[in-house]
C-alpha positions as CSV (number, residue, x, y, z in Angstrom):
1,X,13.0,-5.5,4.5
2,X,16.6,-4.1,5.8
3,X,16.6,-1.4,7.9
4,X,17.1,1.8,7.1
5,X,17.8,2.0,3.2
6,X,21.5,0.9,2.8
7,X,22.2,-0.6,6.2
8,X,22.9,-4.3,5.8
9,X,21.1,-5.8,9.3
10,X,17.9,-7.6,8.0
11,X,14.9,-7.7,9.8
12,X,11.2,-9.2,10.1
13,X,9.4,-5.8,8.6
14,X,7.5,-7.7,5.9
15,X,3.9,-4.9,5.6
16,X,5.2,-1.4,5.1
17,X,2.7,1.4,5.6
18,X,3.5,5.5,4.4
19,X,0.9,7.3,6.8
20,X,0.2,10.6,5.2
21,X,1.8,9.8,2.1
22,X,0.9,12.9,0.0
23,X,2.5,12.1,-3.5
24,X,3.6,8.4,-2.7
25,X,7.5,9.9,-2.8
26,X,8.7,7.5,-0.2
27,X,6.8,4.3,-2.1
28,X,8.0,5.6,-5.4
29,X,11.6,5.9,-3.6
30,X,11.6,2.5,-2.6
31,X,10.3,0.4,-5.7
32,X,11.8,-2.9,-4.0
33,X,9.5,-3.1,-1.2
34,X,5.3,-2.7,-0.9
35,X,4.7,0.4,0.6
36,X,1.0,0.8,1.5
37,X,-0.6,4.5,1.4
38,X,-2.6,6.3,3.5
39,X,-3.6,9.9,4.0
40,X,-6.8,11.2,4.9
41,X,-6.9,13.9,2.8
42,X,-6.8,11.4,-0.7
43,X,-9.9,10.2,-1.5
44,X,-8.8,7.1,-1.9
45,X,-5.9,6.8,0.4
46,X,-7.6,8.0,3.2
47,X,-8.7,4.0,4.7
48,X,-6.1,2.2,6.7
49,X,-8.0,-0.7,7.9
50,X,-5.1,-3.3,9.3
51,X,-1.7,-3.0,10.7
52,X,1.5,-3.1,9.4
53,X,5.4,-4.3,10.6
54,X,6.4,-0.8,9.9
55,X,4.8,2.5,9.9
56,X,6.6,5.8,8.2
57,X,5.0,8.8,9.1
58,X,7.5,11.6,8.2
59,X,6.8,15.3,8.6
60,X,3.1,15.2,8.9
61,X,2.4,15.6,13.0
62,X,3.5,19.7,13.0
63,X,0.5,20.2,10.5
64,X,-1.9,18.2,12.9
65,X,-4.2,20.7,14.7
66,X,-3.7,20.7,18.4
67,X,-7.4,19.7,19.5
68,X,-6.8,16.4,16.6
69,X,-3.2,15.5,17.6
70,X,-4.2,12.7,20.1
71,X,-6.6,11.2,17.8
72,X,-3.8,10.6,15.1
73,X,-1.2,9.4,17.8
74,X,-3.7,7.3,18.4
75,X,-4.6,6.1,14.7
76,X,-0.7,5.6,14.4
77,X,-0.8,3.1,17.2
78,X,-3.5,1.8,15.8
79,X,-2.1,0.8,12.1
80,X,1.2,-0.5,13.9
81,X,2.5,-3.6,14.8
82,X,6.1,-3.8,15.5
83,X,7.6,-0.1,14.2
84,X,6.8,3.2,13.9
85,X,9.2,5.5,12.3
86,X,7.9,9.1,13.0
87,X,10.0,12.7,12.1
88,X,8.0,15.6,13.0
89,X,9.7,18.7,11.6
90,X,8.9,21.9,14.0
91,X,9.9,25.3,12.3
92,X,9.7,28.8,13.6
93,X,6.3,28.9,12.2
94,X,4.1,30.0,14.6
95,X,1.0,27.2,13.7
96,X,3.9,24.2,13.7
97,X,5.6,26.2,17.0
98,X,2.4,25.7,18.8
99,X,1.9,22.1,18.6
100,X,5.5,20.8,19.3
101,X,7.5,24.1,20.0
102,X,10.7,25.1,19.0
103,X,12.6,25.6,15.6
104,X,14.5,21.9,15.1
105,X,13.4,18.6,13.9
106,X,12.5,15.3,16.3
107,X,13.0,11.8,14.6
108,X,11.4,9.2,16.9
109,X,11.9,5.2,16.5
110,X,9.4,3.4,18.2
């Protein structure tokens, strides 16, 4: 897999994994490359039983329940091998607010 879609540096991501992936959007997005799905709240999605070069969890952390947000950190360590690519979008919602506070968006790379 390349990089970030577009971006011409190759490199060894070869098992791609969508964690939360609601709809399949980003899978669907990205018809080149197998994206695996998980999200617990599929029946049938909701087993992620190996690891994978890359991990995509995009705005899914801010809807995580405070007491629950260590055991999904952790499950995201878990399912990943070499990358995790993780957006958490934090609003002025006062749920979202309470978990990761403020009103902006954090993109981490790990």
């Amino acid at each position: 897999m390349h990089g970030v879609r577009g971006s011409s540096a190759p490199c060894s991501l070869v098992s791609h994994l969508d964690h939360g992936c609601g709809k399949q959007t980003l899978a669907n997005a990205l018809p080149q490359f197998t994206v695996h799905a998980y999200d617990p709240a599929i029946s049938g999605l909701h087993t992620a039983t190996e690891s994978h070069d890359l991990v995509i969890c995009t705005d899914i952390l801010e809807h995580v329940e405070p007491q629950f947000v260590d055991m999904v950190t952790d499950d995201l360590a878990r399912v990943t091998h070499k990358t995790l690519s993780l957006q958490v979008a934090i609003s002025s919602n006062q749920r979202r607010a309470s978990v990761l506070g403020g009103d902006r968006a954090l993109a981490v790379f790990v």
